[in-house]
N, C-alpha and C positions, 0 to 999 in steps of 0.2 A: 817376427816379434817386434812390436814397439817398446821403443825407452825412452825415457823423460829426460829431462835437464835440468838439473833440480837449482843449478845456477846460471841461468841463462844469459843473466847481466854481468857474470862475471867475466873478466878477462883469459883471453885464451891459455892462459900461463896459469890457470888455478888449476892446481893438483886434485883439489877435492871434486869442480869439473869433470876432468875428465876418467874420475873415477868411477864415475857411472855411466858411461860410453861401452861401446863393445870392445870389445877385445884386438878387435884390427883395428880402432881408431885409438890405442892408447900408446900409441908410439913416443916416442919423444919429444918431437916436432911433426903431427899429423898437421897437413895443408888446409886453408881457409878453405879449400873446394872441397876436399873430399868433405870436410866437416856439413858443410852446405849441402853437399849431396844425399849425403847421410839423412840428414834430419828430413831432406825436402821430400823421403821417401817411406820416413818411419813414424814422425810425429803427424797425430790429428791434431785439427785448430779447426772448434766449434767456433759457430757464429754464435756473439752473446748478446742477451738481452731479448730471445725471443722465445723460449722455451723453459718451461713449468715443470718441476715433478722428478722422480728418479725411477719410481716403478709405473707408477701411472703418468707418461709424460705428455706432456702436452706442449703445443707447439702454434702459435695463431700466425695469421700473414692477412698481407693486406693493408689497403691506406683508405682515408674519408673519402677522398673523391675519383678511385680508383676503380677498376670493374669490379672490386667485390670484397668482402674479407672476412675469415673462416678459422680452422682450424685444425689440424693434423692431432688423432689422441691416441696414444702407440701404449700398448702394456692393458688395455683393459681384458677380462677374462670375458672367455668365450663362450656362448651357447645360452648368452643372457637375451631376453627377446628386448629387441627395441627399433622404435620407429620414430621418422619423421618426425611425427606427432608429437610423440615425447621431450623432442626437447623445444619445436615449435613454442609449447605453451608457454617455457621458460624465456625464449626470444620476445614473444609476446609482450610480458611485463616489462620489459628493460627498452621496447622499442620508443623511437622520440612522435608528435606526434598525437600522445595517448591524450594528454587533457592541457591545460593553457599553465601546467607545472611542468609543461615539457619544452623542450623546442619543437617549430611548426615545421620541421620536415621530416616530410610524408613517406616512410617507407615501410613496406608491408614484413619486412625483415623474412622473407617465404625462404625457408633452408634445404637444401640439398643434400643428401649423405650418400659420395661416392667410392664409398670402399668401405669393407669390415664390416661391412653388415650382409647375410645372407637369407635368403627366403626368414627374414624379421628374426633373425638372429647375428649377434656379434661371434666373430671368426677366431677372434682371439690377434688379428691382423690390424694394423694402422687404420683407424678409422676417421677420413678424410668429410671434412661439412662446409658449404659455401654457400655464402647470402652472397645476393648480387646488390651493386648499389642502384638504384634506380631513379631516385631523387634529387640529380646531383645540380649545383649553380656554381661550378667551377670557378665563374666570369664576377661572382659576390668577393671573390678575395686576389684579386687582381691587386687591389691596394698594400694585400701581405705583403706583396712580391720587393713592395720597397719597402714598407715601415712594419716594425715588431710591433702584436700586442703585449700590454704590458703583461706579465707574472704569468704569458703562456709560454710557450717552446719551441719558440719561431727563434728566439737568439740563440739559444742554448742548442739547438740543431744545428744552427751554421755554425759555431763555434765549435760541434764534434766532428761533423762531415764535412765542414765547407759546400754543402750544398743540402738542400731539403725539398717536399714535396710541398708544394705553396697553398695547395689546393685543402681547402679543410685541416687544416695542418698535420696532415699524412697520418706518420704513425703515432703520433703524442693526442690523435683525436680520440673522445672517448667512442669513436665508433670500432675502435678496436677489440672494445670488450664484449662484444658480439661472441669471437673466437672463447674468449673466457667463458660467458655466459653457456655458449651452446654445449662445450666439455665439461663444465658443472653439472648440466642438466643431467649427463651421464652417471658421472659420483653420485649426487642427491639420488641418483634412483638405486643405484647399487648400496647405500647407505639406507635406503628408505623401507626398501622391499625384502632386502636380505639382513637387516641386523635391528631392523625398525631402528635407528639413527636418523633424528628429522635435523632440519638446520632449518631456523627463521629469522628473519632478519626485518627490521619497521624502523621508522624513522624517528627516534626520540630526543628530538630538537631541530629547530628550524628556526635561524636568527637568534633571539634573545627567548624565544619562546622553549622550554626546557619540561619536557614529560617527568613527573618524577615516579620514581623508580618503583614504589609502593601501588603505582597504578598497575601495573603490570604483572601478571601472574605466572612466573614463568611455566610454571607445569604445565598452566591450562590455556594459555593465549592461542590463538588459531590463526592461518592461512588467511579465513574468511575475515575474520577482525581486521585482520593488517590490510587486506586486502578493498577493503568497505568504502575507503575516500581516497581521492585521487592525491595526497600526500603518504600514504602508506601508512599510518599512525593507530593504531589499535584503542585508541582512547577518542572518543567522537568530540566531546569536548574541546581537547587540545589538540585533535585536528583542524578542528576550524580556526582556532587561533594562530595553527600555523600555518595556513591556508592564507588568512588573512596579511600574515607578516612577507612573506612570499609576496603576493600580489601588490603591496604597497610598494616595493622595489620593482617588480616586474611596471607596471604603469609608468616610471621613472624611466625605462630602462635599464635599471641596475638589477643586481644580485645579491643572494644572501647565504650562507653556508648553512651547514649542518651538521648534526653527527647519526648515524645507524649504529645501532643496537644490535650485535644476532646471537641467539642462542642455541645450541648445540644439546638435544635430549639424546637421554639413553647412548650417552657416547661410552665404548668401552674402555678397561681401563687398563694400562698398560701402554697409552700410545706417547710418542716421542721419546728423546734419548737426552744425555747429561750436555751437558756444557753448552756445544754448538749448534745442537741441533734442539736443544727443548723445542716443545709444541707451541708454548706462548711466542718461542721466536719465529717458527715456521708460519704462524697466523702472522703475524707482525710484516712478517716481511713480504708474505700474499695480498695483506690487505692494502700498505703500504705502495704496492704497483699499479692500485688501481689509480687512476686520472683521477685530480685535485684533493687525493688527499694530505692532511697534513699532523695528524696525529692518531694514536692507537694506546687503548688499554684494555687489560682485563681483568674481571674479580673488582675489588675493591678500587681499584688504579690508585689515580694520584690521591685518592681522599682517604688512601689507604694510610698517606704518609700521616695523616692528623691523630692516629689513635696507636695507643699504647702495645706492646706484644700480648700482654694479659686481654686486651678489646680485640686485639685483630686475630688471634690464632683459633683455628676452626680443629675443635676437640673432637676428637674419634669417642664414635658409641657404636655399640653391635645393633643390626637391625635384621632378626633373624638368623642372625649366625654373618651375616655381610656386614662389613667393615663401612661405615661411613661417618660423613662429617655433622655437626651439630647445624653447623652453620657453610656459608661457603661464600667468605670473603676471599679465599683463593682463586676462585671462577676456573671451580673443575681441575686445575693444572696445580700439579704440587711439585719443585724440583724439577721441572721442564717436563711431567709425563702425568698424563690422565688417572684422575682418581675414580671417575665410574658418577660424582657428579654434573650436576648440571654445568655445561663451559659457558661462559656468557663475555663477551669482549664488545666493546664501543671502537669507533673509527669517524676521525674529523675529517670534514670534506671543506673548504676554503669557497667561500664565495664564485661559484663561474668566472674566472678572467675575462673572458668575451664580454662585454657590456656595449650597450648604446650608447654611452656617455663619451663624449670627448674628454680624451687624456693625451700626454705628455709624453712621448717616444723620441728614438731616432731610426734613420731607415740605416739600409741597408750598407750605404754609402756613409754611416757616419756624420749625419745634417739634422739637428736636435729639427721636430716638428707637432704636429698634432696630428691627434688621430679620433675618428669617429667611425667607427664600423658599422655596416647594418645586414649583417650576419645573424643568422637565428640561433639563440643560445636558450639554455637553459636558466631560468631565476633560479634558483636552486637545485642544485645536482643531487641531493637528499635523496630525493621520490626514486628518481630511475639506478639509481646506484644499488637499491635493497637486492634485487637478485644478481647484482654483481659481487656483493657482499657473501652471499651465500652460495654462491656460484665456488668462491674461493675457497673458504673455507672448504668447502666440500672436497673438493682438488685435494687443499689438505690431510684432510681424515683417510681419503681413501688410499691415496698416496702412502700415507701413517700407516692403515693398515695392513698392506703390502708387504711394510720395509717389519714389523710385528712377526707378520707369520714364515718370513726369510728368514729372520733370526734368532726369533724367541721360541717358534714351532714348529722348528723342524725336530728337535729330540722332543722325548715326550717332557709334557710341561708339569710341574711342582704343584697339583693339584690342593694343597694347602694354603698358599700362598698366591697363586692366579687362574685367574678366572680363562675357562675355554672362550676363542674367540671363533665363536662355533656361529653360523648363521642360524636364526631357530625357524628359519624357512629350506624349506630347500628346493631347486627345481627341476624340471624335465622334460625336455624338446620346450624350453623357453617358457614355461610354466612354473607359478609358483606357489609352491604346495606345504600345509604346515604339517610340522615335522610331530610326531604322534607321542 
């Protein structure tokens, strides 16, 4: 049996301490060793910061200029067919590479899936996926090794570890989101196929250039739309204009940020819990780990604050006997849990740090200098970020709907008041078949 410490900083002479200790260690004066012993036998200490999720967990590894990096997805249900292929496509859009909105290195991002999957079915077992890196110029950041780029994570690594990987800047690269992206690929299809739950995600802004919102349709906008121009933007128009702002910084050398848009259809309703876990914090704090972002809203966000309770509150009407909203300045989430509308959330990405431009650092050593890199970076992180956006999210939901059917369905559920979270597919020998 393990037990916790629920005061670990406290001094060994606290009462309340050692009241939750076993029974042989509650002596009067138990010794600093056996204490030591104790614990060194009975308590786990996860490694943090490298693993996603409670039921669908996921777990990436891996550094930029490393042999490879991938991902560990432990909790997914078994006997769902899947391949290679499948989440290949999703590697695909996220690869660098793709058009002159990318960075110029070259990798075919080709995935591997070593475990959990059987004759093209999932086992129900840890399912292990590896890109190799194949592109790598190690000897391009030789310069890291003495001086910091600015607002990347080359300081802020040696001030947690005292020591870092120099090379591509290890794990703070966004070649980590590979691992993200390839365990997305898995939810998105579990979300897609079994509950028709799509997630899209496009780019609606790019420097000063701002999509407005009325272009955009959310019921009917499509894959193929967003898909269309090498800025991801579902508006032909204001893709080019952001095509255009992009390239005026890239020709300089510089960078410009963004924000992505995604939207979340036919999401069911019931999902997230009160206080600590709401849904809007669970997106927030997914989207939030992706590399260079710097803000996040959803529903109406901050433009919510300019209008009155009477303007912003989204009035319940029956629509067929189903409960929904008038309007949905809430963006799907009411009270931290899904209402069965459309979810729609933005997320700011900051300008690339990596630039061509000489700037103003100090190295390693503490010697103020300059610094000029000629490292391949991305002008805008905008474009390749879309399916990492949705990658997450997805993590989310599925994740959500795991922890749903743990708790909310296991007795029979209050068919008055909630909706079965019933798949309206169902499959067989990895077939998926609609339900009659």
């Amino acid at each position: 049996m393990a037990y916790s410490l629920p005061c670990a900083a406290a001094p060994l002479s606290s009462s309340s301490c050692f009241s939750s200790l076993p029974r042989e260690l509650r002596g009067s004066s138990p010794s600093l060793s056996s204490i030591r012993k104790w614990t060194s036998q009975n308590l786990q200490v996860q490694a943090t910061g490298n693993t996603f999720g409670t039921f669908f967990r996921v777990t990436t590894f891996g550094e930029s200029h490393g042999g490879g990096v991938g991902c560990v997805v432990d909790g997914c249900p078994p006997r769902m067919r899947l391949s290679e292929a499948d989440i290949q496509a999703e590697l695909d859009r996220r690869r660098p590479g793709q058009s002159r909105m990318t960075s110029t290195r070259k990798e075919t991002d080709t995935c591997k899936i070593y475990s959990g999957v059987s004759e093209g079915l999932t086992t129900g077992t840890p399912i292990m996926i590896s890109v190799p890196n194949t592109d790598q110029k190690a000897h391009d950041y030789n310069e890291l090794s003495l001086a910091y780029r600015p607002s990347h994570a080359d300081a802020t690594y040696d001030m947690k570890y005292g020591v870092r990987a120099i090379g591509g800047g290890g794990r703070s690269s966004a070649r980590e989101t590979i691992g993200q992206v390839a365990s997305g690929a898995i939810a998105k299809k579990l979300l897609k196929e079994f509950w028709r739950t799509e997630v899209l995600a496009y780019v609606s802004q790019a420097h000063e250039v701002v999509l407005p919102e009325h272009l955009v349709d959310q019921e009917s906008v499509t894959l193929e739309q967003i898909e269309s121009n090498i800025v991801r933007c579902p508006d032909a128009d204001y893709a080019d204009k952001m095509i255009a702002a992009i390239d005026a910084a890239r020709i300089t050398g510089d960078s410009v940020g963004g924000v992505v848009s995604c939207l979340v259809r036919n999401a069911p309703r019931g999902l997230g819990s009160p206080v600590f876990d709401k849904l809007s914090a669970l997106f927030a704090g997914a989207l939030l780990s992706i590399p260079a972002t710097m803000g996040f809203e959803f529903g109406s966000g901050f433009a919510g604050t300019r209008l009155t309770g009477s303007q912003h509150n989204d009035e319940f009407y029956l629509d067929r006997g189903r409960i929904r909203t008038r309007t949905n300045r809430s963006g799907g989430i009411q009270g931290g849990i899904s209402n069965g509308e459309i979810i729609n959330m933005r997320v700011a990405f900051k300008p690339t740090p990596t630039i061509g431009k000489k700037q103003h650092t100090v190295t390693r050593d503490k010697r103020e200098t300059e610094l000029t890199t000629h490292i391949r970076f991305d002008p805008c992180v905008a474009p390749r970020a879309v399916p990492i956006v949705e990658a997450m999210v997805a993590l989310v939901f599925v994740d959500q709907l795991m922890s749903q059917y743990a708790q909310c369905y296991l007795l029979p559920i209050n068919p008055q008041l909630q909706d079965p979270i019933q798949p309206p597919q169902t499959w067989k020998n990895g077939k998926v078949t609609q339900q009659s």
